[in-house]
C-alpha positions in Angstrom: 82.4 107.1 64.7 84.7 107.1 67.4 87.0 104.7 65.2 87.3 107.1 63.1 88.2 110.2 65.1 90.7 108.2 66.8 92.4 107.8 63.5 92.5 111.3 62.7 93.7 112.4 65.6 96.4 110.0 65.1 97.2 112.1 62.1 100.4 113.5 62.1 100.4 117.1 61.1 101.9 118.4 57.6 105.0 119.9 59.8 105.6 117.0 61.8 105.8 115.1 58.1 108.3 117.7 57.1 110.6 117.3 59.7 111.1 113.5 58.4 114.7 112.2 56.7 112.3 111.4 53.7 110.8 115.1 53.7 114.1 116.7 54.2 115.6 114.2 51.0 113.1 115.2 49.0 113.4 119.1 49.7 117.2 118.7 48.5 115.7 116.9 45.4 112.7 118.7 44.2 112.9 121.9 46.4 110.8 123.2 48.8 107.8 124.0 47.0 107.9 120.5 45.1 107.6 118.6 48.1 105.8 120.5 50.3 103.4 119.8 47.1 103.7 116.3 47.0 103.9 115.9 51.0 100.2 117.7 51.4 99.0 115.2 48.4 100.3 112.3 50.3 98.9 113.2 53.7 95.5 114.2 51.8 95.6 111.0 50.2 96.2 109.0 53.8 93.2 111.1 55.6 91.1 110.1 53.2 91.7 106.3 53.8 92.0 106.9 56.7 88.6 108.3 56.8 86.9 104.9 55.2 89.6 102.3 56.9 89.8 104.0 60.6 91.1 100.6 61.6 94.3 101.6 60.4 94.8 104.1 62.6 97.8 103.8 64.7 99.8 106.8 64.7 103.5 104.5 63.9 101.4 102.8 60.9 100.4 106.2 59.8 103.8 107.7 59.6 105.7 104.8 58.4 102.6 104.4 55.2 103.5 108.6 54.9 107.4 108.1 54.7 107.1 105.0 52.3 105.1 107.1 50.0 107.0 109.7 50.0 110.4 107.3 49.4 108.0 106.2 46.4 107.8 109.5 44.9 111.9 109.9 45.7 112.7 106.9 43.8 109.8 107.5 40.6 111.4 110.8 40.3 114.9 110.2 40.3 117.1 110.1 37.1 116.7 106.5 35.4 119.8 105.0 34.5 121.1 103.6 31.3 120.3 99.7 30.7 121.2 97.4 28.0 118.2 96.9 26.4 
């Protein structure tokens, strides 16, 4: 149990993700409410793992897991290009 309050703690909190390059590039291309959406999905999403994998823990693995979903969800959602098919 103490694994996995350790991890939680470890957390970073929804404004502490916000303040992130990723966060703030997203902002600029969804808007605030967009990704202050998809950022509380994403940490939700993280918690929860982090709830049955508390090994995972460390507060620099949880952040950079948090920022390359985020970059994810930057890159799924911006404008495809034209390819020759």
């Amino acid at each position: 149990m103490g694994d996995h309050g350790a991890a939680l703690r470890a957390m970073p909190s929804i404004d502490a993700i916000l303040k992130t390059d990723v966060a703030r590039e997203l902002e600029s291309s969804l808007g605030r409410d967009q990704m202050l959406a998809l950022v509380r999905t994403v940490a939700e999403t993280v918690r929860a793992e982090l709830t049955d994998h508390p090994e995972n823990g460390s507060r620099d693995s949880i952040i950079l897991d948090i920022e390359n979903r985020l970059k994810d969800q930057l890159v799924g959602r911006s404008p495809r290009r034209l390819q020759r098919v």
